[in-house]
BADO-590279 format. One record per residue (C-alpha): residue number from 1; residue in three letters; x, y, z. Coordinates in pm, whole numbers. Layout:
BEGIN
REC resi resn      u      v      w
REC  NUM  ALA      X      Y      Z
...
***
This chain:
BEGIN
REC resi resn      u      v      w
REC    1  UNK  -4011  -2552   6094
REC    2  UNK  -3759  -2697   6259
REC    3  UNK  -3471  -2433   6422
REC    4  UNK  -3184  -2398   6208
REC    5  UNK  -3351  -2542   5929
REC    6  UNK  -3306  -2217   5725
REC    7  UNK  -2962  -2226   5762
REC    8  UNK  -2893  -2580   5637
REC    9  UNK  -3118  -2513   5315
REC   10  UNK  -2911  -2201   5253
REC   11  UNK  -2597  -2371   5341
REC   12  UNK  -2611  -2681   5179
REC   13  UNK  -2612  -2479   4819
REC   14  UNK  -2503  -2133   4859
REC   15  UNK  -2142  -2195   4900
REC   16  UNK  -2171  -2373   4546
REC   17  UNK  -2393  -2071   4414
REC   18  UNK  -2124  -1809   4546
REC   19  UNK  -1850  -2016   4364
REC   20  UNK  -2070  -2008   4019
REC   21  UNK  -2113  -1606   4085
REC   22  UNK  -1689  -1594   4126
REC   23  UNK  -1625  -1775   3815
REC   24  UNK  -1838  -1544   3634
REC   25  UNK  -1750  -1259   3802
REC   26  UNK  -1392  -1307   3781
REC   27  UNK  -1424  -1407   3388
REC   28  UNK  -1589  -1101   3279
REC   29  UNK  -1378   -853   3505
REC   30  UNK  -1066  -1010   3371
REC   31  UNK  -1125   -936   3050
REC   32  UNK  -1130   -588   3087
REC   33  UNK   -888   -554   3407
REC   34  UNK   -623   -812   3380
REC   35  UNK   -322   -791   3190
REC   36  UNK   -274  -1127   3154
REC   37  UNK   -357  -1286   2799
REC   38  UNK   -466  -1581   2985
REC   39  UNK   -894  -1665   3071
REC   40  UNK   -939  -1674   3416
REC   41  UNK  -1168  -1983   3382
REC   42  UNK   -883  -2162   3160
REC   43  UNK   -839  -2542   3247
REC   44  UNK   -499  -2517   3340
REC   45  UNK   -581  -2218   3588
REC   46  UNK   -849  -2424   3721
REC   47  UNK   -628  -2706   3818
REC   48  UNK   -357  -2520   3975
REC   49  UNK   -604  -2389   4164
REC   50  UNK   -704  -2688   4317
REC   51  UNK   -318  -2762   4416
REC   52  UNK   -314  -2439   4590
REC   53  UNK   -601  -2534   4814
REC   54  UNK   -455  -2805   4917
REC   55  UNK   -250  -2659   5245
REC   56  UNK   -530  -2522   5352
REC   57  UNK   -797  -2746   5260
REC   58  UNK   -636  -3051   5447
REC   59  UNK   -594  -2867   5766
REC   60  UNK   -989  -2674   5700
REC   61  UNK  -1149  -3108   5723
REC   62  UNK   -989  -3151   6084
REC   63  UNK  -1109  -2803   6177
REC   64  UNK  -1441  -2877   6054
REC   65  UNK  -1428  -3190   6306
REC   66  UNK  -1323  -2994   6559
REC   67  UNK  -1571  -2636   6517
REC   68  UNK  -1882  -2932   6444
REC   69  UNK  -1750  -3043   6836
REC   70  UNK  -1761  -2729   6965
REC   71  UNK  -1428  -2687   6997
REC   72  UNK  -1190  -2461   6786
REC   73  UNK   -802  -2496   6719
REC   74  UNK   -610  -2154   6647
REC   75  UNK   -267  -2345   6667
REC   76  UNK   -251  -2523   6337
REC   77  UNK    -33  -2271   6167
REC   78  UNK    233  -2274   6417
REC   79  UNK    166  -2744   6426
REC   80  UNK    226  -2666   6022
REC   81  UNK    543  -2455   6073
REC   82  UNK    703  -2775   6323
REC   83  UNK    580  -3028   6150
REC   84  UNK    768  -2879   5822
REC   85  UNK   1090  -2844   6037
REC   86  UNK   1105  -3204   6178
REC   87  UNK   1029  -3335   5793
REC   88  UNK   1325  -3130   5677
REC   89  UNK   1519  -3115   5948
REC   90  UNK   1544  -3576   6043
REC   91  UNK   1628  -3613   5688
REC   92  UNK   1964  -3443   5794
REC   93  UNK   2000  -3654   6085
REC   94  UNK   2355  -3876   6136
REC   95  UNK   2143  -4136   6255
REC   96  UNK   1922  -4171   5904
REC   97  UNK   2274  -4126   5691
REC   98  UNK   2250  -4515   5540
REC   99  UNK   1893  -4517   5473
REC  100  UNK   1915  -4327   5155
REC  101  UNK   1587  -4239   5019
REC  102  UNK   1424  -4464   5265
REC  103  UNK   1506  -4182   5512
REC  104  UNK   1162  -4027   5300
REC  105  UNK    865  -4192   5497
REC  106  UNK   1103  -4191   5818
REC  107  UNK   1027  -3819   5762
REC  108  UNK    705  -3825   5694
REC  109  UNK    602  -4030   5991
REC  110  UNK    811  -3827   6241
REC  111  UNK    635  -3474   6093
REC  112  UNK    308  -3641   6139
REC  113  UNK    369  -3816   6488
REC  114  UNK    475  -3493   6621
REC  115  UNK    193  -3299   6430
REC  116  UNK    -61  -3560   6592
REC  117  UNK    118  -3539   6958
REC  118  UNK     39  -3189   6983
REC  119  UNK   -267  -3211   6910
REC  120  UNK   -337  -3460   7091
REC  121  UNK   -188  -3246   7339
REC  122  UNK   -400  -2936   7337
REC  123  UNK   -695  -3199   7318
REC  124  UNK   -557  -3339   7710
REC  125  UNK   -536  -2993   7836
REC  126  UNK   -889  -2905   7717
REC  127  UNK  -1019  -3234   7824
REC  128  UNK   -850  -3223   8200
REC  129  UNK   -884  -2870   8266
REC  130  UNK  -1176  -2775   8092
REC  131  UNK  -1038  -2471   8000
REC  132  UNK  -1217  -2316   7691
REC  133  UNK  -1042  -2492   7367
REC  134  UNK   -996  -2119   7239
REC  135  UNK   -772  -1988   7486
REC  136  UNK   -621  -2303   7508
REC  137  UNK   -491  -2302   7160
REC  138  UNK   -437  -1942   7165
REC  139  UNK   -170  -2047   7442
REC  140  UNK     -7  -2298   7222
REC  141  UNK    -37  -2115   6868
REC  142  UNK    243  -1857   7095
REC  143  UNK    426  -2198   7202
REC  144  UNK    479  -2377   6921
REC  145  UNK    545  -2067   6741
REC  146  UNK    810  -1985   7013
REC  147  UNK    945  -2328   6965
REC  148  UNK    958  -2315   6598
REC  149  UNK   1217  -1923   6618
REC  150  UNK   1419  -2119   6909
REC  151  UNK   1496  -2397   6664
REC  152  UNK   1661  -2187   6405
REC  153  UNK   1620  -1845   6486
REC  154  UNK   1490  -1630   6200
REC  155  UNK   1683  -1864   5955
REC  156  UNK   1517  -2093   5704
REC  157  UNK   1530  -2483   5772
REC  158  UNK   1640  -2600   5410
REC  159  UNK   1645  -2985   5236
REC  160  UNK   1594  -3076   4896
REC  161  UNK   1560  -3419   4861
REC  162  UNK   1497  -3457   4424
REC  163  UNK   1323  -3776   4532
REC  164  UNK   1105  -3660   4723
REC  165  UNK   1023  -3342   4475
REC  166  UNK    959  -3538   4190
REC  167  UNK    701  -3746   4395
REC  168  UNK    531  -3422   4494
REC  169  UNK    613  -3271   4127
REC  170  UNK    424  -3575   3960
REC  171  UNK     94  -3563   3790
REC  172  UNK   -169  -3836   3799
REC  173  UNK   -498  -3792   3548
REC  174  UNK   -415  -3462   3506
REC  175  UNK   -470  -3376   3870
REC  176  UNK   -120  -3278   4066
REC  177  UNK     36  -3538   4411
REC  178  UNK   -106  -3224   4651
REC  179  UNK   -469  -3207   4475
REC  180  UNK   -476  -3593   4562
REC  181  UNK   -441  -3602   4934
REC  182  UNK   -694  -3294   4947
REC  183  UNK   -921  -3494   4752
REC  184  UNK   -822  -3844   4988
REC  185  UNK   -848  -3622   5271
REC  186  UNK  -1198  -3480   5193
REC  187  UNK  -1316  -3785   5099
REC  188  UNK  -1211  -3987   5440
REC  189  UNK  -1306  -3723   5662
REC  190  UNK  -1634  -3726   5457
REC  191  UNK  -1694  -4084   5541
REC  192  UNK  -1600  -4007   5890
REC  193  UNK  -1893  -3767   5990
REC  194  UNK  -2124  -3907   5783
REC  195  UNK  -2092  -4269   5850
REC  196  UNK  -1957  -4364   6177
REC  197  UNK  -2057  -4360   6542
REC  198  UNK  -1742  -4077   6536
REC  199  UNK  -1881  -3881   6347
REC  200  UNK  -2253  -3859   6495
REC  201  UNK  -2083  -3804   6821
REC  202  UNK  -1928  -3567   6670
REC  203  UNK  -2275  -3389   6593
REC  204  UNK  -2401  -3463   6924
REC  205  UNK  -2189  -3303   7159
REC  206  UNK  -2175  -2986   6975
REC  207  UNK  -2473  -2975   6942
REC  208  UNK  -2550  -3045   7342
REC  209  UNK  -2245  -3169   7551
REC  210  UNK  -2450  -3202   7861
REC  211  UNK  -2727  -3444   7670
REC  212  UNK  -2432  -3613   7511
REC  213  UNK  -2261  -3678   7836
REC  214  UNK  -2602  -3801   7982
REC  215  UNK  -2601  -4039   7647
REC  216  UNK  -2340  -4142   7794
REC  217  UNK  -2082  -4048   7562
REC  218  UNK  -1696  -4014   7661
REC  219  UNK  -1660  -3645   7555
REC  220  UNK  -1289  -3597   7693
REC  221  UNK  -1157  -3884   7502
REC  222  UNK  -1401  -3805   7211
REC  223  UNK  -1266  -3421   7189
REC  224  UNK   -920  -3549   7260
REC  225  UNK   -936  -3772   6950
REC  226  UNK  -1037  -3507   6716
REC  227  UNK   -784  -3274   6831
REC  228  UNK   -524  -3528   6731
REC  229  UNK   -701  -3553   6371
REC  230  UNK   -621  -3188   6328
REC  231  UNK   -297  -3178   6464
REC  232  UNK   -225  -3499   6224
REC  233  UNK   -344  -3331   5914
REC  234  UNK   -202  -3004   5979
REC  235  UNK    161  -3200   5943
REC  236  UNK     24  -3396   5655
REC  237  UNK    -77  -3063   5479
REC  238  UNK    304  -2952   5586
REC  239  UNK    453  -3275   5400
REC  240  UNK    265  -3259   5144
REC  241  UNK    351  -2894   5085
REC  242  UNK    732  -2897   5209
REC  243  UNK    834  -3198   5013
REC  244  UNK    790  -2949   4706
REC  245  UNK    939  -2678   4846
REC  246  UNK   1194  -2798   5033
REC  247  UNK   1236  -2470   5263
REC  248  UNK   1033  -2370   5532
REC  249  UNK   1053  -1985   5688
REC  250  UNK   1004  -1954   6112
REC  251  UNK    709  -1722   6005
REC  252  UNK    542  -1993   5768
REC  253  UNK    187  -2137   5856
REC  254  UNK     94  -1747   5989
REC  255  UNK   -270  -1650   6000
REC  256  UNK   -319  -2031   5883
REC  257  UNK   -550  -2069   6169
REC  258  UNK   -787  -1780   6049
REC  259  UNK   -788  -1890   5634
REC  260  UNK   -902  -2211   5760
REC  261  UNK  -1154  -2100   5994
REC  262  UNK  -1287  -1863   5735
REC  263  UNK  -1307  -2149   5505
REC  264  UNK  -1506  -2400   5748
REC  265  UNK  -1745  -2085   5853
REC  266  UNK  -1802  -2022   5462
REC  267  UNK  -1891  -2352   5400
REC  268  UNK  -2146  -2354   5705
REC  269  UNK  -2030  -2514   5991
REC  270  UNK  -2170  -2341   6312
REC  271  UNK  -1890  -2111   6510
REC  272  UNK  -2096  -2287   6822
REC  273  UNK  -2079  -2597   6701
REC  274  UNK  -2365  -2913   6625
REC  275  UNK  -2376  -2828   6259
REC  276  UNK  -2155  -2832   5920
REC  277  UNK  -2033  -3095   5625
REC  278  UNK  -1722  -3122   5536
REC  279  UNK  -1830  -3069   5119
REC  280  UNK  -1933  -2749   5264
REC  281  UNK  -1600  -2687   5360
REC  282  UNK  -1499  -2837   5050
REC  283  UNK  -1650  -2567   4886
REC  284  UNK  -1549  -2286   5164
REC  285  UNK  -1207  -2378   5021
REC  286  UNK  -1253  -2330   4683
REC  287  UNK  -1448  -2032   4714
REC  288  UNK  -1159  -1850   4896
REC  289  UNK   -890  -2000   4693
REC  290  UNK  -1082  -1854   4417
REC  291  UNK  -1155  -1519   4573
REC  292  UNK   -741  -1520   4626
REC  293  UNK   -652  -1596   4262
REC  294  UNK   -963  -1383   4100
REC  295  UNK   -860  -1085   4296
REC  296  UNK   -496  -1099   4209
REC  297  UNK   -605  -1191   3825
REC  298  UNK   -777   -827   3818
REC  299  UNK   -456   -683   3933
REC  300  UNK   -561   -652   4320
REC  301  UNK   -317   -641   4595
REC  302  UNK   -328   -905   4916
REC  303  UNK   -453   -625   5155
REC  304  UNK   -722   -600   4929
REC  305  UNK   -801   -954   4939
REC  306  UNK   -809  -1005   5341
REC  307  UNK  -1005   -704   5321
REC  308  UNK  -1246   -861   5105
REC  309  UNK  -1286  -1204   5284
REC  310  UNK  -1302  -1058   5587
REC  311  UNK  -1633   -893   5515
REC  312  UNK  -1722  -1175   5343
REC  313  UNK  -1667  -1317   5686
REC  314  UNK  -1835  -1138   5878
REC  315  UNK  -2159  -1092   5636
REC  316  UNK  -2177  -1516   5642
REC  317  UNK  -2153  -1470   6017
REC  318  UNK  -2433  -1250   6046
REC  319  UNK  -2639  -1402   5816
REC  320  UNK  -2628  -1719   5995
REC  321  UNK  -2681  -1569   6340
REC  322  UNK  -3015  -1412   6168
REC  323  UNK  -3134  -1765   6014
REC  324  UNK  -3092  -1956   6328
REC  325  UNK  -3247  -1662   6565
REC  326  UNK  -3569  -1660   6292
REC  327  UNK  -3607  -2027   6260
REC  328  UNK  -3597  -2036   6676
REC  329  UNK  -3931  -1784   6643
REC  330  UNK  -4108  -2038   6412
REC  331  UNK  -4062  -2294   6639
REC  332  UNK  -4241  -2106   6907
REC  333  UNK  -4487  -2067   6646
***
């Protein structure tokens, strides 16, 4: 057997099998514990479900990109928080005062050229330097952070354009504007790994970055690239999200970083890298979101809940360390 082939079998179905176990876990309990009238597995609640993944799930497909690279990026929240800021923020400016509601995907594409700058940016540093991507983005997660409190202080950044709410308000076969671009973004992203010369780069040099440079593959650029997917979809997650709300918080995007990484792990992508799909993470998602709304249905509280996907966590962690040390020994075999 080949090594790691344990932990793509179990991978490739137990993320769907845990989701199965939530729905009737969660169902049952709330029956008994919730004190809402409403079934937790009602169609509605299912849906709005699938909106609420949406922040995170469109950031969780670049990270999945980047962890299947090697690479990890723990400054999305703080990209998210700017991003939101600049969409906000330019539809204010003087200079965009007689484009009327044109001044919209102005917005948008300033939120997501700065999103993609600075990731493209943490992808130059890690390229030129060769500094570990981790402490790279720990660096900027505290910069871009400290930019986003020097911009307006503890004070909210507020626009509501009614435009641009009842764009993000509207409802298409049932499924909400938000649960679209997660679905778009899955989708692409899909087709990106699994169908490209990208994507099986992408495999490659996580997998082995010295046999992939032999291959004579352009890692820098190739890292660098896929640092500016992330960055870009952590503003397009922020637009998508902000165009609703309209108000965005300094603090907003916090501990962003670790929901998605939880979410990419859960779904099976390799913390070291040459391994993962992106309907994995698909599921990881899901599984979380559903963890977050099936605790709070039984009446638990959010410590409770970060306690509880934190072991999850750290179980799925261990579990895959186990798989991929065991399937090593058969080799050997």
């Amino acid at each position: 057997m080949k090594p790691g082939t344990l932990s793509k079998a179990l991978n490739s179905g137990a993320i769907w099998g845990f989701i199965v176990l939530e729905l009737i876990f969660f169902s049952i309990a709330g029956e008994y514990l919730s004190l809402s009238d409403k079934a937790f597995m009602d169609w509605e609640n299912m849906l709005l479900l699938l909106k609420q993944s949406a922040p995170i799930g469109i950031i969780a497909m670049g990270m999945t990109i980047v962890m299947i690279n090697g690479n990890i990026d723990l400054s999305v929240g703080a990209t998210y928080a700017i991003a939101a800021i600049v969409l906000l923020e330019s539809m204010t400016w003087p200079i965009f005062a007689g484009l009327g509601d044109l001044v919209i995907p102005v917005a948008w594409l300033l939120a997501l050229l700065v999103g993609t700058f600075l990731g493209a940016l943490n992808g130059l540093i890690v390229w030129k330097t060769g500094v570990d991507a981790f402490i790279v983005t720990l660096g900027s997660m505290l910069g871009f952070r400290g930019i986003v409190f020097m911009f307006n202080g503890e004070n909210p950044t507020s626009h509501l354009n009614w435009t641009l709410v009842d764009f993000a308000e509207a409802e298409f076969l049932g499924l909400a504007t938000a649960s679209w671009f997660l679905l778009a973004v899955t989708l692409v992203i899909w087709f990106v790994m699994t169908k490209t010369v990208h994507g099986r780069n992408a495999y490659a040099i996580g997998d082995n970055r010295e046999a992939a440079v032999n291959a004579g593959i352009r890692v820098g650029p190739h890292m660098m690239i896929n640092f500016a997917i992330i960055g870009f979809l952590a503003a397009l997650s922020a637009v998508v999200f902000y165009s609703e709300s309209g108000s965005v918080n300094p603090n907003d995007g916090q501990l962003y970083e670790l929901w998605v990484i939880t979410a990419v792990v859960l779904g099976g992508t390799k913390i070291t890298g040459g391994a993962g799909s992106v309907i994995g993470t698909f599921g990881g998602v899901i599984a979380i979101q559903l963890l977050r709304k099936g605790l709070g249905h039984i009446g638990a509280d959010t410590s409770t809940v970060n306690l509880v996907i934190g072991l999850i966590l750290i179980v799925v962690l261990i579990l895959d360390r186990q798989l991929n040390v065991k399937g090593k020994e058969e080799l050997k075999v």
